[in-house]
C-alpha positions, 0 to 999 in steps of 0.5 A, spaced: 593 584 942 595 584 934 594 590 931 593 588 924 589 581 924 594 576 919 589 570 920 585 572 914 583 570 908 590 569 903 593 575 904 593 580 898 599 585 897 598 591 896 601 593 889 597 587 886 593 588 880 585 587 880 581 582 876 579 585 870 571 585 873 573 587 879 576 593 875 570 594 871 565 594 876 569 599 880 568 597 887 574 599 891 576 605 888 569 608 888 568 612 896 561 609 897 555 615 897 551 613 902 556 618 907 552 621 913 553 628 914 559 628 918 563 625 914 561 617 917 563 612 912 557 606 912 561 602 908 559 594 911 562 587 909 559 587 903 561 593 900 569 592 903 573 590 898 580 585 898 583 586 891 586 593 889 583 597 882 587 598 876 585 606 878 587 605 885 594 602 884 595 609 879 593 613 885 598 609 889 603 608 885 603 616 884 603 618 891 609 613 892 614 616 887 611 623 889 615 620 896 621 618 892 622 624 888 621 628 896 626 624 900 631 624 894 631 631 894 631 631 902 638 625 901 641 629 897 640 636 901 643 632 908 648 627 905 653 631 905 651 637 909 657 636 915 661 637 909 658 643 906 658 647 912 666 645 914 668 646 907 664 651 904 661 655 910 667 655 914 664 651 920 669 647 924 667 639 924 662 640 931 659 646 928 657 641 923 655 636 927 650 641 930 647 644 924 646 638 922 642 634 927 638 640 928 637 641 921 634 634 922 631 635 929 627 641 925 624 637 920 622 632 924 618 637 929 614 641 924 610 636 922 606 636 928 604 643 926 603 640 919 598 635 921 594 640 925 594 645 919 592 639 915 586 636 920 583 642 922 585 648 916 587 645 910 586 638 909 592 633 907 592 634 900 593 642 899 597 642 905 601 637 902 602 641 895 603 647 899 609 645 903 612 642 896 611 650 893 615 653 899 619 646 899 622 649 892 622 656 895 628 653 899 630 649 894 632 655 890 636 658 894 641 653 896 644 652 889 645 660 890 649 659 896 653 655 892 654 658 885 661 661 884 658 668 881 665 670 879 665 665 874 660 667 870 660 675 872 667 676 873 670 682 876 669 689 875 673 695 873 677 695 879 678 687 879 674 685 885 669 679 884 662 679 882 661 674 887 659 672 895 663 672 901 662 667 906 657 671 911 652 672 905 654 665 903 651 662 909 644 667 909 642 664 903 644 657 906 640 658 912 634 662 909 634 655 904 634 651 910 629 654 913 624 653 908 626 646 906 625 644 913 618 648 913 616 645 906 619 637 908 616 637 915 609 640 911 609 633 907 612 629 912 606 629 916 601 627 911 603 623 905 604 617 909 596 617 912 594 621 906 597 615 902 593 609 907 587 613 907 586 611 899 587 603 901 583 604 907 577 601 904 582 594 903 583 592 910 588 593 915 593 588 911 593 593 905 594 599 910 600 594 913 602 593 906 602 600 903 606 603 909 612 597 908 612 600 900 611 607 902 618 606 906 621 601 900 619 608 896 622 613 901 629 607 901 629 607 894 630 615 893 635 615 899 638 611 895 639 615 888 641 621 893 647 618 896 650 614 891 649 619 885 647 626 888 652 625 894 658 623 889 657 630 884 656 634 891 664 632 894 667 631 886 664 635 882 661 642 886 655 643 890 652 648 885 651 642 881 649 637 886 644 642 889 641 643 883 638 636 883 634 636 888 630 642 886 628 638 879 626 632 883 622 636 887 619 639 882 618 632 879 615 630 886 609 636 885 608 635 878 606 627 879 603 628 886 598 633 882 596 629 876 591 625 878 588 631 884 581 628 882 582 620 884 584 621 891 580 620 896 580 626 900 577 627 908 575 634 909 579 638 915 574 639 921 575 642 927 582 646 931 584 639 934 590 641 937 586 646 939 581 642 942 585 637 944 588 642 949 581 644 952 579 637 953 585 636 958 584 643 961 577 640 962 579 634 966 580 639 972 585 633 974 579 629 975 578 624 970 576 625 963 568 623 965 568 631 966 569 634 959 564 629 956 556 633 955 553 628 958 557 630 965 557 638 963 563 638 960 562 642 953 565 636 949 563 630 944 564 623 946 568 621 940 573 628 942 575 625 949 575 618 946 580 621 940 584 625 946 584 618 950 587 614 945 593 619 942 595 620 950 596 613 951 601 612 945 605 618 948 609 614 953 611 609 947 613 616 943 617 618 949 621 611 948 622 612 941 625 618 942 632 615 944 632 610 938 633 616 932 638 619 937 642 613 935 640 614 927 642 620 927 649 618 928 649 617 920 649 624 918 653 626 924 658 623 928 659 616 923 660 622 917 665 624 921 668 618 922 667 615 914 671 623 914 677 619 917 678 613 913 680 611 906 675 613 901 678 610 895 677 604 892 682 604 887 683 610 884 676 613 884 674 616 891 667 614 894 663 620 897 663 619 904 656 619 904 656 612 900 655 608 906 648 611 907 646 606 901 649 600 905 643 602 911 638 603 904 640 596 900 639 593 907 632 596 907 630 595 900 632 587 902 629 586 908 621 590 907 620 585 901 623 579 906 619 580 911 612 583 907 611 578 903 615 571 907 616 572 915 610 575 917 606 572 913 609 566 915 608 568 922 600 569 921 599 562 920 602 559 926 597 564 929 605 568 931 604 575 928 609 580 932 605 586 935 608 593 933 611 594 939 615 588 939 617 590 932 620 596 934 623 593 940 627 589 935 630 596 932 632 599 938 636 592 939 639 592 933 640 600 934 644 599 940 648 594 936 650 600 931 653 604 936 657 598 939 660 596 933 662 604 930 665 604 938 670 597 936 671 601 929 673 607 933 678 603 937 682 600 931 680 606 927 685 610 932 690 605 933 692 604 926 692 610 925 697 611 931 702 606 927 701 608 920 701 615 921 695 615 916 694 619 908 692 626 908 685 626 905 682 631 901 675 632 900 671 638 897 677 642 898 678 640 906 684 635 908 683 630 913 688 626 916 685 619 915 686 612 917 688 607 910 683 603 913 677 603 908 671 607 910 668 601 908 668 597 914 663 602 918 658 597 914 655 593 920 654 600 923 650 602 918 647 596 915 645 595 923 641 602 923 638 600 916 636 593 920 632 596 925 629 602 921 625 596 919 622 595 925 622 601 929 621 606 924 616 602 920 612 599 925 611 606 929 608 609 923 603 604 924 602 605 930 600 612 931 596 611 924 592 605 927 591 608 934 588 614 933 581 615 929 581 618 923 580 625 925 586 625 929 591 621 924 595 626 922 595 630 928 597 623 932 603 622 925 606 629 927 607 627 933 610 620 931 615 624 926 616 628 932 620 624 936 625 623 931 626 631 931 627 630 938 632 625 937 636 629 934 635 634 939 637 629 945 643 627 940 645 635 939 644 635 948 648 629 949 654 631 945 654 638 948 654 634 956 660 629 954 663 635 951 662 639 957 664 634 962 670 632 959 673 638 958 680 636 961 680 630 956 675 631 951 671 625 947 668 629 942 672 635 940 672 638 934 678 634 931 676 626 931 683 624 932 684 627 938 678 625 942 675 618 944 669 618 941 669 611 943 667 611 949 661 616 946 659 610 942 659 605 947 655 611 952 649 611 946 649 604 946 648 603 953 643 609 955 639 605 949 639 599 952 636 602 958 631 605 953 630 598 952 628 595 959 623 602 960 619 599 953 619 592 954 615 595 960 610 599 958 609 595 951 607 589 957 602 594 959 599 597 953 592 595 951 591 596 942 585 599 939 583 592 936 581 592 929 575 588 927 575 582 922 571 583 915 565 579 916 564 583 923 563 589 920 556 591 921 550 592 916 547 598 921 546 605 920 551 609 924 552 615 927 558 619 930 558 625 933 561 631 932 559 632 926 564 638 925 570 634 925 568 630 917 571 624 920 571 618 914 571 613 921 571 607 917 572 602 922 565 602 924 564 597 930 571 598 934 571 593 939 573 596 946 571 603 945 568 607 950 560 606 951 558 613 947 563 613 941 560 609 937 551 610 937 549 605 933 541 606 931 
């Protein structure tokens, strides 16, 4: 069954401006009055509006950059992180690679508490803004952990430096580290729906547009990072590349908090997670009839249907976590890879970290491809792709990634073996490199970028549009967290490879000596594995199906509990449980 219904009227993009009487009139911006004291919102189809406003594109328009300023600062903290760990920190290439994937692995798994704070404590705007001040607090400090303070304090009397050691160096990194993955997990988990609640009252097709752009924006700031900020970090200094993701955060903030009063905002509720947690503990394995009221149990039905839905898309969380063990291959072991080969073109050295742009430009090229040509191309022929067939096509093209860096690995080896290779130095470490140009991992990295499209951007809107509106930020968290947990998979797989093949290691800390071919070709194949397990669970997945406009109902509604707030806009769900929805 299709998430989103394509078969409407012409499909409206999102960033397309209001007619000038759609914009006095100030229909789709204005939340409507008539809001019950739960938080219902009893909009109809006579009120739902399918044009954007001049006031809404500034409130999207201004959490979009605020997402390219945070994800710009994020880039150009991981783009060349292995190289700041083995360069300046003194970490072995392995080490590295560890640090890295579980920097990553962290970020992606605080967001599930920053749903919960968001949904039950703070509501997403303060949660947001909060995770950004401790996101700077971190930002303050990597810069610190870099800066040579002897050049600006010089020594004292008896000629030692007024300066860090390399211990030091690495608590105030850490520390830094610390707080951004604290700050970024924060906001990761509530700018994307915080975002797609301001078009909600547009239709799923503004919903579907909005995520397209939100990830172009995200895109575009990873962009600016490993093209401009990386090339500083490896040619200039650390402390200076450090420095701008600091101003862009500040930036991000700065715009994020310009127009606080035209958000539309829904107040938190309740302890989901907590109440989550007591809805299965009810359940007695019994089936989930028993937590419900009107069977004894001490829940509302519109709480154990919530918990039902976000269970059910927990076995499709738990097939993604395998693709974003493939990604993060791009900031571990194709890093090290790029380390390895000719980084020159000409007389310039490229920073290795540039090749990320080839995974951006693919990006960048593709979602306005499919936004605005493909799918709705498809929707006329009555073939829209559901979210899940999307994200099979990424994990596909995923697979396809690591076989093409394993092919590379192997000629990569053997050219080496008979040149005898350059030595390299980047950021003050020396490589032995092959002559061939590092360039020619931009398959790998163009078939990731290929597949984010898919996978990445279709899962966002999965866990949006299947669980309800009380629940979304925490059922976001969740999605973000399968990515944390890909990194931790990936950590896990290097360790066991390393473990079991001690006599004739695949991965050791020096590339050249290993075989990371046959690491490659491993991660592809438990991919395609991956692959054959969701094909099946995809088959059996039953969607939470949307309404058409003009089925929305005109009646009064009325949603229980009313302590979770819930804006619950899509009154007149199809499907549902009897006692979700009461209508009077």
């Amino acid at each position: 069954m299709a998430q989103f219904n394509l078969e409407r009227e012409e499909r409206k993009p999102l960033l397309e401006p209001a007619e000038s009487d759609m914009e006095k009139n100030n229909l789709a911006f204005e939340p409507n009055e008539e809001i019950m004291q739960n938080g219902y919102n009893k909009k109809t189809s006579e009120t739902r509006e399918t044009k954007i406003t001049g006031k809404k594109l500034l409130v999207v328009g201004c959490i979009l950059t605020t997402e390219l300023c945070e994800r710009l600062t994020y880039y150009s903290v991981v783009a060349n992180l292995v190289l700041y760990c083995t360069s300046v920190l003194d970490l072995t290439s392995s080490t590295a690679a560890t640090v890295s994937l579980v920097f990553s692995g962290t970020v992606y798994i605080i967001p599930v508490f920053g749903g919960y704070v968001a949904d039950s404590l703070a509501g997403k705007y303060n949660t947001i803004l909060g995770s950004g001040l401790i996101y700077v607090l971190g930002l303050f400090l990597l810069p610190a952990s870099a800066t040579d303070f002897q050049e600006w304090f010089g020594t004292d009397d008896e000629g030692a430096a007024y300066d860090l050691n390399v211990e030091t160096r690495k608590i105030y990194f850490f520390m830094g580290m610390t707080f951004v993955a604290i700050g970024t997990g924060g906001i990761k988990a509530n700018v994307g729906p915080f975002g797609a609640q301001q078009v909600d009252d547009l239709g799923p097709e503004a919903v579907q547009s909005f995520f397209n752009w939100f990830y172009w924006f995200i895109n575009a700031g990873a962009l600016i990072a490993y093209s401009g900020v990386a090339y500083i970090q490896q040619n200039i200094s650390f402390q200076l590349g450090f420095l701008v993701p600091l101003v862009s955060m500040i930036i991000a903030l700065i715009v994020f908090v310009a127009v606080k009063k035209q958000y539309i905002n829904t107040p938190p509720g309740g302890s989901i997670l907590t109440d989550s947690f007591g809805v299965c503990a009810a359940t007695s394995c019994q089936g989930f009839d028993h937590a419900r009221k009107h069977n004894g149990g001490k829940y509302e039905n519109v709480m154990v249907d919530g918990v039902i839905a976000v269970l059910r898309t927990l076995p499709v969380f738990l097939l993604i976590i395998m693709y974003w063990a493939i990604y993060s291959q791009m900031q571990s072991t194709f890093f090290l890879q790029s380390e390895r080969m000719d980084i020159r073109i000409g007389d310039v050295k490229m920073p290795a970290a540039v090749l990320n742009i080839f995974n951006t430009l693919i990006i960048l090229i593709l979602i306005p491809i499919m936004d605005r040509g493909v799918y709705p191309l498809l929707a006329k022929f009555n073939r829209s792709p559901t979210h899940l067939q999307r994200i099979g096509v990424g994990m596909i093209l995923a697979a396809g990634s690591v076989i093409v860096a394993g092919v590379l690995e192997i000629y990569r080896k053997e050219e080496l073996r008979t040149s005898g290779g350059i030595q390299q130095e980047l950021a003050g470490d020396t490589f032995n490199a092959s002559t061939l140009s590092m360039f020619l991992q931009v398959p790998q990295f163009a078939l990731i970028g290929s597949s984010e499209v898919f996978a990445s951007i279709s899962g966002l809107e999965f866990a949006y549009s299947q669980a309800p509106d009380f629940m979304q930020g925490l059922v976001m968290g969740l999605f973000l967290m399968t990515s944390g947990i890909g990194n931790y998979v990936s950590t896990a797989i290097l360790e066991i490879v390393k473990a079991a093949t001690a006599g004739n290691q695949w991965f050791p800390d020096e590339m050249n000596e290993g075989y990371a071919e046959y690491l490659f070709f491993l991660l592809g194949g438990l991919m395609i594995v991956n692959f054959g397990v969701f094909i099946l669970i995809a088959i059996l997945y039953k969607y939470k199906e949307v309404p058409k406009e003009d089925e929305f109902p005109v009646h009064d509604v009325e949603i229980s509990p009313p302590s979770y707030n819930s804006i619950y806009e899509n009154e007149g769900f199809k499907g549902l449980p009897e006692g979700e929805i009461t209508k009077l």
